[in-house]
N, C-alpha and C positions, 0 to 999 in steps of 0.2 A: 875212510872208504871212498872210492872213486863212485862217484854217479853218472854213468856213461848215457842213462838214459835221457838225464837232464842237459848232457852237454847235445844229443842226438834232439830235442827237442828245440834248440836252437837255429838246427839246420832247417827248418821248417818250411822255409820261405823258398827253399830251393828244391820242392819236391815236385812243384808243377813245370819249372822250366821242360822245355822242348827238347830232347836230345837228338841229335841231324846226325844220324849214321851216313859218310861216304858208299858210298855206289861199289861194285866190284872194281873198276878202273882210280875210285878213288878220289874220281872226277866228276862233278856235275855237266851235263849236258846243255850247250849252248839256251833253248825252248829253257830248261829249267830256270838255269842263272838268271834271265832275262826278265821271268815270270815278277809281276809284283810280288813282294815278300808281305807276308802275311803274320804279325807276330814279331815279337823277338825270337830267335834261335842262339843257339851254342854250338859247337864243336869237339865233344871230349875226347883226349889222350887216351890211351890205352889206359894207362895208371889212375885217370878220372874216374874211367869208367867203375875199374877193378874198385877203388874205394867205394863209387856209390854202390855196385853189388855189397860189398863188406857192409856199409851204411845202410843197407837195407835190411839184408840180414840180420843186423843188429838190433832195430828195432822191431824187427818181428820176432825175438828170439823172446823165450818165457821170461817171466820174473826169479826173481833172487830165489831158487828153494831155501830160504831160510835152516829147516831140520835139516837137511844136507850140511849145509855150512856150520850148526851149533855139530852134528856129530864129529865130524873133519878137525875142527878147532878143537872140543876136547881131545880129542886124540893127538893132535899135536902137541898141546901143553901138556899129555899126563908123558910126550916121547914114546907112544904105543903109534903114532902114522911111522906108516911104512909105504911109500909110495912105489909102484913096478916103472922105473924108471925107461923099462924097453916098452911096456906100452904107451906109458906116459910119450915117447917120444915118438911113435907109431902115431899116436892120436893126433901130433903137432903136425906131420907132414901129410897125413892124410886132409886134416882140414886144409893146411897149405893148398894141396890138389885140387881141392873143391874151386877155392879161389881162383887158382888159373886154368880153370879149365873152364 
């Protein structure tokens, strides 16, 4: 079993960094750039970004329902899961949306 939560506990160190959203032009303003810098800063990608929202989400997301997953599993091994593959796939592109939007 994958431990996502323990791999997300390693990213730890980078949850105080500063993230320096660009201006509506994209550009900083002369006064700004000039200002003493105060701090280390970053610059993230659109796709940076998109992972640290996923990255966040993910660690505020609940724990394992265990009972969920024992009921799921036997049903799979007695071959009584029967998954609705059209919501199942509703469900994928909906979260999808969440993300870029």
């Amino acid at each position: 079993m994958l431990d996502v939560k323990g791999v997300l506990l390693s990213l730890k160190s980078y949850e105080k960094t500063k993230i320096e959203e660009p201006g509506p032009s994209g550009k900083k303003d002369r006064a700004e750039r000039a200002a003493p810098k105060k701090g280390d800063s970053i610059r993230l990608s659109g796709e940076a970004r998109l992972y640290s929202r996923a990255l966040r989400t993910a660690q505020e997301s609940p724990e394992i329902r265990q009972k969920k997953v024992d009921e799921i599993k036997a049903l799979v091994e007695s071959g009584e899961y029967r998954p609705d593959n059209k919501k199942t796939a509703a469900k994928i592109v909906e979260e999808d949306l969440d993300l870029i939007i």
